[in-house]
Every structure is written in C-alpha cells, then in structure tokens.
mmCIF file of the C-alpha atoms, coordinates in Angstrom:
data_MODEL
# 
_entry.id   MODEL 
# 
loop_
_atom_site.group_PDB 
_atom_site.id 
_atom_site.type_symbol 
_atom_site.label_atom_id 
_atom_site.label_alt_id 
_atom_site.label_comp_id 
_atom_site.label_asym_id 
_atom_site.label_entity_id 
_atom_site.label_seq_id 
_atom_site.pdbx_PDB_ins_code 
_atom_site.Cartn_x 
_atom_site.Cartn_y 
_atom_site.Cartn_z 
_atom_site.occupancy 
_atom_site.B_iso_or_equiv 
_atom_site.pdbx_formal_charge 
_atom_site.auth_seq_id 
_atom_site.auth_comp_id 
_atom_site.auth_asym_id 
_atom_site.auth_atom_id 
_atom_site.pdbx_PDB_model_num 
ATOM 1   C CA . UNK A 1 1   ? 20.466  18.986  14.032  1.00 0.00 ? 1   UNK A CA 1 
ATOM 2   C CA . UNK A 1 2   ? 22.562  16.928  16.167  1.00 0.00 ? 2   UNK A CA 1 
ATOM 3   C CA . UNK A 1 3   ? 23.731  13.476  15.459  1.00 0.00 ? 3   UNK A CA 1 
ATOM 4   C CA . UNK A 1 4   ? 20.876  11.835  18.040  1.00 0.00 ? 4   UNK A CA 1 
ATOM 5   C CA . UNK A 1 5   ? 18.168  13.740  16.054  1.00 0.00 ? 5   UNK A CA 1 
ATOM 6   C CA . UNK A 1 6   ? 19.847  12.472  12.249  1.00 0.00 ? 6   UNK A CA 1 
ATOM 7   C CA . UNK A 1 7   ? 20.321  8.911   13.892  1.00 0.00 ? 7   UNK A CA 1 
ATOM 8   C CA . UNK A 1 8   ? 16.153  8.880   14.982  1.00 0.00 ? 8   UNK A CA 1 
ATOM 9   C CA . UNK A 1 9   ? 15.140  10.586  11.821  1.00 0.00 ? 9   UNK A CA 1 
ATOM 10  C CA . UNK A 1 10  ? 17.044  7.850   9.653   1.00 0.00 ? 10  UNK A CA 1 
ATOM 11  C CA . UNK A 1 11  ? 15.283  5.110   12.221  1.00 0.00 ? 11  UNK A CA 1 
ATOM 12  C CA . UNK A 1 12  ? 12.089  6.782   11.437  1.00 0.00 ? 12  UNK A CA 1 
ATOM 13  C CA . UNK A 1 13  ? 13.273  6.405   7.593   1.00 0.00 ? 13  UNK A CA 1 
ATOM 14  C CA . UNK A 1 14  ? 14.444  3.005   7.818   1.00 0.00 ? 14  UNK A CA 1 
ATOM 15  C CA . UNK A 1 15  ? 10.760  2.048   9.843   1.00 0.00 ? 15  UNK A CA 1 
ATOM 16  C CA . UNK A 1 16  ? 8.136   3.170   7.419   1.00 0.00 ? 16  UNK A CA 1 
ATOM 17  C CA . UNK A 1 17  ? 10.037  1.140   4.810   1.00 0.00 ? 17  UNK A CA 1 
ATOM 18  C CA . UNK A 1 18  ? 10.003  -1.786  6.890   1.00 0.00 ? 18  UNK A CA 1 
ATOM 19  C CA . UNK A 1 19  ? 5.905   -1.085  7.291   1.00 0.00 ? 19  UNK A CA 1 
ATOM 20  C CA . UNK A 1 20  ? 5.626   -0.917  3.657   1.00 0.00 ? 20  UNK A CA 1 
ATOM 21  C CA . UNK A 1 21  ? 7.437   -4.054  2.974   1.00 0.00 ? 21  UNK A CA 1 
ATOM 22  C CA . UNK A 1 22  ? 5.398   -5.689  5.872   1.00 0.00 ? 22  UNK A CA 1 
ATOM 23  C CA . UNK A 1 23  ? 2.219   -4.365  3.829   1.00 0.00 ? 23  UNK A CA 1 
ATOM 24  C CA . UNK A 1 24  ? 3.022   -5.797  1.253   1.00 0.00 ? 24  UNK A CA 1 
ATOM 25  C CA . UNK A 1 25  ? 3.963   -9.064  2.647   1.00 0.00 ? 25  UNK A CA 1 
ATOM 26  C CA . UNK A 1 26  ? 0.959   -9.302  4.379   1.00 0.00 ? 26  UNK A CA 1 
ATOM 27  C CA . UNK A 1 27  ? -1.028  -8.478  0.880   1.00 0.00 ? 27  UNK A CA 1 
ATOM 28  C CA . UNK A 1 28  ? 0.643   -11.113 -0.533  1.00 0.00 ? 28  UNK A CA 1 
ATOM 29  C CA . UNK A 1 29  ? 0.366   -13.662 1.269   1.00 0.00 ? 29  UNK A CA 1 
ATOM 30  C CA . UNK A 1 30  ? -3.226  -13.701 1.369   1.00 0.00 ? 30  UNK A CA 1 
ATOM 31  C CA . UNK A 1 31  ? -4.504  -10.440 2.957   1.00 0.00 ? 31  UNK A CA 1 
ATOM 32  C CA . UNK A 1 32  ? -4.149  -10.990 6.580   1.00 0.00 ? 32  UNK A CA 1 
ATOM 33  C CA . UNK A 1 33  ? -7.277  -8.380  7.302   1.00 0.00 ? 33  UNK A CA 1 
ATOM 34  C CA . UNK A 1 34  ? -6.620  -8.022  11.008  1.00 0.00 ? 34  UNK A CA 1 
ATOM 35  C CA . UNK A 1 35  ? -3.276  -7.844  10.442  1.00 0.00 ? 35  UNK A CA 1 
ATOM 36  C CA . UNK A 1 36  ? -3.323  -5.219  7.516   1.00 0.00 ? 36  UNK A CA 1 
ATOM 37  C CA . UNK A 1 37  ? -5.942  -2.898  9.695   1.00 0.00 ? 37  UNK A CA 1 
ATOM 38  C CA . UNK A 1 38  ? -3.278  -3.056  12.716  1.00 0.00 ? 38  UNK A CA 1 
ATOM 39  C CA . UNK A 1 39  ? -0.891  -1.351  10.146  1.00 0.00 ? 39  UNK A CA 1 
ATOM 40  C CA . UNK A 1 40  ? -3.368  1.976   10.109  1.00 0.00 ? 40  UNK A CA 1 
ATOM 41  C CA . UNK A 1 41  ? -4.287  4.293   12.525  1.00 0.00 ? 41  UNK A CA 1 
ATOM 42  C CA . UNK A 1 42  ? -8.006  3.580   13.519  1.00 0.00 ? 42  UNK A CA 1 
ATOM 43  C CA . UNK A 1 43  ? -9.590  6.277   11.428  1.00 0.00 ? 43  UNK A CA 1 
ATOM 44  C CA . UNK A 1 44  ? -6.784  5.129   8.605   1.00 0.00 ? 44  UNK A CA 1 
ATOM 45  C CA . UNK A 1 45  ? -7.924  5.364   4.584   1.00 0.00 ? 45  UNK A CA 1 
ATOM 46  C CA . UNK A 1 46  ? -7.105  2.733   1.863   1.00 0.00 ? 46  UNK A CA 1 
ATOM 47  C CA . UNK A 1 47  ? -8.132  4.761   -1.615  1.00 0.00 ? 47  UNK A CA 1 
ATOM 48  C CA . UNK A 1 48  ? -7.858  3.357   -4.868  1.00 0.00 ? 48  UNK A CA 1 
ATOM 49  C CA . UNK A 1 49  ? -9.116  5.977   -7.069  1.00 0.00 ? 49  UNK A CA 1 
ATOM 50  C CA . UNK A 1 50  ? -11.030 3.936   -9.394  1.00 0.00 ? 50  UNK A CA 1 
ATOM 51  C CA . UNK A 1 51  ? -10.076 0.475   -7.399  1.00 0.00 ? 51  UNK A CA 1 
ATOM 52  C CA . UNK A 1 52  ? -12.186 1.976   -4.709  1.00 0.00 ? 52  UNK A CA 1 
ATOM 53  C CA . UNK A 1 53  ? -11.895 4.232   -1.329  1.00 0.00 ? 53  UNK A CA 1 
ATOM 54  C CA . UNK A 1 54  ? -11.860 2.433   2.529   1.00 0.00 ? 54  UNK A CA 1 
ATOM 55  C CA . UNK A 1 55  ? -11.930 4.658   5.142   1.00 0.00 ? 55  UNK A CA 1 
ATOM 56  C CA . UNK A 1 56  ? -11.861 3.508   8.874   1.00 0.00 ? 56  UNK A CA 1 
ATOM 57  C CA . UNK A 1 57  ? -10.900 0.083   10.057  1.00 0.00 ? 57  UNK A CA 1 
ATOM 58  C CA . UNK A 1 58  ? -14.524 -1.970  9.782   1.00 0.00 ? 58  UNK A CA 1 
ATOM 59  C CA . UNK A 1 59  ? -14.818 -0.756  6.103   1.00 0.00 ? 59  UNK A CA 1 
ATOM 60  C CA . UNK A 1 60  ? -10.976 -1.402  5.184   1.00 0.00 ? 60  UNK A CA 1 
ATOM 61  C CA . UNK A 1 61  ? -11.159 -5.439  7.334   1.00 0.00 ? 61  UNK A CA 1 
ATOM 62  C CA . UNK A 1 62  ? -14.269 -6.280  5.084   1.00 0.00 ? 62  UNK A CA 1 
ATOM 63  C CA . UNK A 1 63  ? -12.322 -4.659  2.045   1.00 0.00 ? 63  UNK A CA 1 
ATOM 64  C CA . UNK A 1 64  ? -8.980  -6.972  2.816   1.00 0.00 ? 64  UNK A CA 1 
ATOM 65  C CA . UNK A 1 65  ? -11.023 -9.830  4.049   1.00 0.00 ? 65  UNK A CA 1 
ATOM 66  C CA . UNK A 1 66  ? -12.784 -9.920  0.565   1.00 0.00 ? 66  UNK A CA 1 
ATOM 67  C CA . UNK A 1 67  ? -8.922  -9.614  -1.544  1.00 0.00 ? 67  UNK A CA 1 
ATOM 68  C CA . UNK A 1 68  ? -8.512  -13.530 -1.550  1.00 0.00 ? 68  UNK A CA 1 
ATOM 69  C CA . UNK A 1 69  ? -12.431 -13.598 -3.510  1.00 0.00 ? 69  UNK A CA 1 
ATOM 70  C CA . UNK A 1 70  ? -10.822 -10.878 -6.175  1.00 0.00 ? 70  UNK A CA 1 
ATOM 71  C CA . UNK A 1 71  ? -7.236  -11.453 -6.461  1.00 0.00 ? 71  UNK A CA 1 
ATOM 72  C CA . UNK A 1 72  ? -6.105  -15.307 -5.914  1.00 0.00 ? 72  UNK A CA 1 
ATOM 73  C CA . UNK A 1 73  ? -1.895  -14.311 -6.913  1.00 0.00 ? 73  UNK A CA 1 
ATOM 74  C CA . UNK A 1 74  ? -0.661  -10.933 -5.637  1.00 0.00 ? 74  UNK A CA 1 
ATOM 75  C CA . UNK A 1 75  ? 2.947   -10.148 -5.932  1.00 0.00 ? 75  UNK A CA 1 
ATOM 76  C CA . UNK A 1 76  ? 3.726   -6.162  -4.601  1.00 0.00 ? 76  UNK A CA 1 
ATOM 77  C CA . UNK A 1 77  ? 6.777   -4.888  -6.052  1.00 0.00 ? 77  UNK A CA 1 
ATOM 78  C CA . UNK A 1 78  ? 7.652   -1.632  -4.382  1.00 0.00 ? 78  UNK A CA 1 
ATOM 79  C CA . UNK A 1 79  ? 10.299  0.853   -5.616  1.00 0.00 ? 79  UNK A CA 1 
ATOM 80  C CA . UNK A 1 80  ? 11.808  3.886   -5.832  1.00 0.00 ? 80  UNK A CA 1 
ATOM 81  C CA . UNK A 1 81  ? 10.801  5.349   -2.218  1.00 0.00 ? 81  UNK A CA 1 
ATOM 82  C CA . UNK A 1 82  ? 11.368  8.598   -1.440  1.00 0.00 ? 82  UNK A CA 1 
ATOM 83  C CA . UNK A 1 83  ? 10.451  9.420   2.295   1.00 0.00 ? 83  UNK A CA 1 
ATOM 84  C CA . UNK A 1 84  ? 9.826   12.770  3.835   1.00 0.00 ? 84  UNK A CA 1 
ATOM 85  C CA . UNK A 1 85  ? 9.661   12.903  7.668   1.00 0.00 ? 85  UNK A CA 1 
ATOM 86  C CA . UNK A 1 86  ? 8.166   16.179  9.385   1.00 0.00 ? 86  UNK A CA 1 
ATOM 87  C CA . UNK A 1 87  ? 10.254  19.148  10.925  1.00 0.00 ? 87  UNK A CA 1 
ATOM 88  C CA . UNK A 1 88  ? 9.186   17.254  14.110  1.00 0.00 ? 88  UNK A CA 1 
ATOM 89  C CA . UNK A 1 89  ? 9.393   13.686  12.840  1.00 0.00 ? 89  UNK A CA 1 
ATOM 90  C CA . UNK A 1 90  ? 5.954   12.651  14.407  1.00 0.00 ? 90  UNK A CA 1 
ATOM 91  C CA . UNK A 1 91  ? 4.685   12.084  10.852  1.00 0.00 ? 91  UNK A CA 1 
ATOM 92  C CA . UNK A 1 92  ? 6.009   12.120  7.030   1.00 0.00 ? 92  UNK A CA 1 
ATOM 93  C CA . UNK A 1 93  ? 4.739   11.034  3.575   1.00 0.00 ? 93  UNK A CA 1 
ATOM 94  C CA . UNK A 1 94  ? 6.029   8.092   1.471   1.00 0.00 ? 94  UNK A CA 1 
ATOM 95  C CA . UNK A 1 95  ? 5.817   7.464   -2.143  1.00 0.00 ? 95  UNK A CA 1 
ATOM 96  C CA . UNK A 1 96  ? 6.543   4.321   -4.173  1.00 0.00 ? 96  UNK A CA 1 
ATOM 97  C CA . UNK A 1 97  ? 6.301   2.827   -7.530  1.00 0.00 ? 97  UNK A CA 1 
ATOM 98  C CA . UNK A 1 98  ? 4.047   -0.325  -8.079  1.00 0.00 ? 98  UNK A CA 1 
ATOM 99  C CA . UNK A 1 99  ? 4.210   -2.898  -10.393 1.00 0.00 ? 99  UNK A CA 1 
ATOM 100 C CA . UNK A 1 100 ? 2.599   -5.539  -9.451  1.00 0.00 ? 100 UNK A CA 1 
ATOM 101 C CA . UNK A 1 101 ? 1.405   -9.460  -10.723 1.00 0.00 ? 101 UNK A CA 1 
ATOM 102 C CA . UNK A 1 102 ? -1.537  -10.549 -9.956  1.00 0.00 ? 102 UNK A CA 1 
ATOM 103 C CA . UNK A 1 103 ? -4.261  -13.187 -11.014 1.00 0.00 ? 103 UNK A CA 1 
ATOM 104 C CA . UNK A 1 104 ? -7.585  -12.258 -10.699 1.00 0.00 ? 104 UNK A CA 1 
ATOM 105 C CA . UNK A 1 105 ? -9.511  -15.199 -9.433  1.00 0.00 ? 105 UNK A CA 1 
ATOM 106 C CA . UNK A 1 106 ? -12.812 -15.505 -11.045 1.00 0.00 ? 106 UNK A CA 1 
ATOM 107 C CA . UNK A 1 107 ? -11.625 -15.428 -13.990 1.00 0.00 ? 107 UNK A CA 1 
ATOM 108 C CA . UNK A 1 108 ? -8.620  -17.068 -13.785 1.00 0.00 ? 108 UNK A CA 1 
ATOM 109 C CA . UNK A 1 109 ? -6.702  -14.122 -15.464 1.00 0.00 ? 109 UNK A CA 1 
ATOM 110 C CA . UNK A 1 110 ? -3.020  -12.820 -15.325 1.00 0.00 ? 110 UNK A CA 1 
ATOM 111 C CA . UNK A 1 111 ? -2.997  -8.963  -15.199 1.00 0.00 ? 111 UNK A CA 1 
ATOM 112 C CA . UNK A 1 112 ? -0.348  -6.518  -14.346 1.00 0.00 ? 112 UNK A CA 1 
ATOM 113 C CA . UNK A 1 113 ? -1.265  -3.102  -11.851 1.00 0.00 ? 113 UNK A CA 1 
ATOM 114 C CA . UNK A 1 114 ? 0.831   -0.238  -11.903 1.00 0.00 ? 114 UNK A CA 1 
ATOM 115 C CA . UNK A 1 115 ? 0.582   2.887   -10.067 1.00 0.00 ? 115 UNK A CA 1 
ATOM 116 C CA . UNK A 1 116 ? 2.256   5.183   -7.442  1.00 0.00 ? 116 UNK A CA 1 
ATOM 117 C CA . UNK A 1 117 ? 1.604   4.981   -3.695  1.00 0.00 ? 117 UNK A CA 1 
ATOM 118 C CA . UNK A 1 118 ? 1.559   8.107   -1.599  1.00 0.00 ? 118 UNK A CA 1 
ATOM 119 C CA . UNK A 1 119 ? 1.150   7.212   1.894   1.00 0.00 ? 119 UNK A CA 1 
ATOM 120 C CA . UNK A 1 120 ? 0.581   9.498   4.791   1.00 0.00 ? 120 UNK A CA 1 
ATOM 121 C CA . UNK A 1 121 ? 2.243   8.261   7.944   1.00 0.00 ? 121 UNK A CA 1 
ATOM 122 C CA . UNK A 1 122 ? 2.165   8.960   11.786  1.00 0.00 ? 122 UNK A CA 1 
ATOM 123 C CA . UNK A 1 123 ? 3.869   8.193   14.741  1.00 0.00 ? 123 UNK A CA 1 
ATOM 124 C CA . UNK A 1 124 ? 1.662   6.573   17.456  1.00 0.00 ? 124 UNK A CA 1 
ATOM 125 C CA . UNK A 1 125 ? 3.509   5.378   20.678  1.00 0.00 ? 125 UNK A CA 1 
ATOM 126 C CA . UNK A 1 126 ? 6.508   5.077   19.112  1.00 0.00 ? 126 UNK A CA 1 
ATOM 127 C CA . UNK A 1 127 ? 5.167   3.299   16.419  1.00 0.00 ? 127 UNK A CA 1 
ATOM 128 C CA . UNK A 1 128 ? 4.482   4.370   12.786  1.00 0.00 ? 128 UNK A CA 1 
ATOM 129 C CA . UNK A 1 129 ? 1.240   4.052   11.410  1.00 0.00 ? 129 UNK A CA 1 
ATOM 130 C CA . UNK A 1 130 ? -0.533  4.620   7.900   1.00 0.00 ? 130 UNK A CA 1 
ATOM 131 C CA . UNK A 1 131 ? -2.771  7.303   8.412   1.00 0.00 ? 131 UNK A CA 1 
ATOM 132 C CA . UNK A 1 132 ? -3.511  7.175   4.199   1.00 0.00 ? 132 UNK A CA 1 
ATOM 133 C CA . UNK A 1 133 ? -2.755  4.945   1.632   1.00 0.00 ? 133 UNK A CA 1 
ATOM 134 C CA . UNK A 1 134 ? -3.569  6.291   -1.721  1.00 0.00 ? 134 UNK A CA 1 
ATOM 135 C CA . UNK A 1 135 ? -3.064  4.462   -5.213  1.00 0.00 ? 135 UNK A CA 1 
ATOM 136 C CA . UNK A 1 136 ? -2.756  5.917   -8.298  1.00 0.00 ? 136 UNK A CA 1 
ATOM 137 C CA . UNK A 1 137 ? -3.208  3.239   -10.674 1.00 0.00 ? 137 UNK A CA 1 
ATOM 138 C CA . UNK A 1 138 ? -1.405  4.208   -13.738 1.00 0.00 ? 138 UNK A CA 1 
ATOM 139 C CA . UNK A 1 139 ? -2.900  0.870   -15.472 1.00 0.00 ? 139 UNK A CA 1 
ATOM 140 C CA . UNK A 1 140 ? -4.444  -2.231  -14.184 1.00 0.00 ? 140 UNK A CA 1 
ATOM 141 C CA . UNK A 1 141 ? -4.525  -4.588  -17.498 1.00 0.00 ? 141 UNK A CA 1 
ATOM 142 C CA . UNK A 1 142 ? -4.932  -8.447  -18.814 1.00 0.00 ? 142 UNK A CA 1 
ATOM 143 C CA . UNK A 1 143 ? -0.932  -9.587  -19.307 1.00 0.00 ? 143 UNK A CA 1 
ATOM 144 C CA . UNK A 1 144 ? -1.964  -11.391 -22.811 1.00 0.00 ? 144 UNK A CA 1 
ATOM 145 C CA . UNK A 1 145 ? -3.245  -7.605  -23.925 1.00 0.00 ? 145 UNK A CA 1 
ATOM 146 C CA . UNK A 1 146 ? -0.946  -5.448  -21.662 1.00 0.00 ? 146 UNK A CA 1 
ATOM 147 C CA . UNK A 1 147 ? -1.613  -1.605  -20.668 1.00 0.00 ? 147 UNK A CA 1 
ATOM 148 C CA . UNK A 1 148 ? -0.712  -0.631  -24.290 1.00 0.00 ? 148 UNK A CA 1 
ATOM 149 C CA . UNK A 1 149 ? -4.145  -2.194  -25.748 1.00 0.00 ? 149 UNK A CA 1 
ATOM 150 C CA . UNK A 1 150 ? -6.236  -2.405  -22.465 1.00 0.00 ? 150 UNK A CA 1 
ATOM 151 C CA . UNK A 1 151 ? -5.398  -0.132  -19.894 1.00 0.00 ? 151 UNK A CA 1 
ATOM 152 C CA . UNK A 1 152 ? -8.036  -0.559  -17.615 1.00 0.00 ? 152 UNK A CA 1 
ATOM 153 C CA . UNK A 1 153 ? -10.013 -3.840  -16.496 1.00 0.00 ? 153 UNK A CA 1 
ATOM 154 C CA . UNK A 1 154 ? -13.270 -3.336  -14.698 1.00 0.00 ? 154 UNK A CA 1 
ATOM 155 C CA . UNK A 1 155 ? -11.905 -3.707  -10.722 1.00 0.00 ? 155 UNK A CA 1 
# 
C-alpha cells in the first residue's frame, strides 16, 4: 500500500467518526429526522434489539420524528471506536461504546442506556453512509435504581 492509499484509508477513518459524532449531535439536540435519515443510505436500518428495529428511510423519519415524545434529554457518549475499512475501502464496520443520559419524558425520569454500536458503513459518491446501525443495549435503567437493581425499563 502506498502512502496515497494509507493517507485515503485514514480519511475514510477519520470520516465515519466525524458521521458518528454528527449522529449523535443530531440525536441530541432534538432528533433532527430529516437530517438523521440523510446520514443512511436509503434502504439504511436503525435496530435496537429490544428498543426496536427501523428499516428504510419512511419507517426510521417517523421513528426519529417521534424521539422528542420518548426521550426529552439525550446526551450520546461514544467511545472506544475501533474502525475497520474494506480491502477496497468502499465500505467498513464501526463499533462504539454507549453510555448515555437521558430523561424519558412522560415520566419525567432520569435513566442511563448502555450498549455497543456496530455500524455498517458505505461509501456513496464519495460520501460515507450508514448502511446499519445496530444497538446492543447492555442496560437501559432508572438512575435512582441503576442497571444493578433494574436493568431493563419497558422502551
């Protein structure tokens, strides 16, 4: 590999953290739908596991559009990413750690989310895309009770 091809693939590198970042920007600052769907490719997944599976861009705008109703304070902390571009770097898979605050609205209620993020990424017109955003939610609990007591709230 020459030093053209290490420079692009550390670009590439440097690019789907800045899309991750921008993701979760966008989450937190009140879940810009149009602007979070623009982030996928059109036929893109958001899955949950248990927090629930969006696949395609209608079904994934109505799922970010609704956020603000569920979750009223979302802070995204994202660490620990390890990012794996393809032989031909057209596409590559990210994973993170979450921890995340949040408050859900309805009830008013501080709660913590944890989990790991594998993402599936491509390059579209020189631009990287999610093509699947997957969530492993290790524990999605009230902060008075914490994951010890209460792993798992009803999403």
């Amino acid at each position: 590999m020459d030093v053209s091809q290490r420079l692009e693939r550390m670009e590439s590198t440097e690019q789907i953290r800045n899309l991750k970042a921008l993701y979760c920007d966008l989450c937190d600052d009140g879940y810009d739908a149009d602007k979070l769907c623009d982030l996928f490719t059109e036929n893109g997944v958001w899955d949950g596991g248990r927090l629930g599976r969006f696949e395609g861009r209608e079904r994934m705008h109505r799922f970010f559009t609704n956020m603000p109703n569920v979750m009223s304070v979302a802070i995204h902390h994202v660490t620990n990413s390890a990012i794996e571009l393809s032989d031909d770097g057209q596409s590559a898979e990210a994973r993170w750690y979450l921890i995340q605050m949040a408050t859900q609205k309805i009830e008013n209620r501080a709660v913590w989310l944890a989990g790991r993020y594998v993402d599936q990424l491509v390059l579209q017109e020189g631009v990287w895309k999610f093509r699947h955003v997957a969530l492993n939610a290790r524990f999605y609990s009230p902060y008075d009770q914490g994951w010890a007591e209460t792993p798992f709230l009803e999403a």
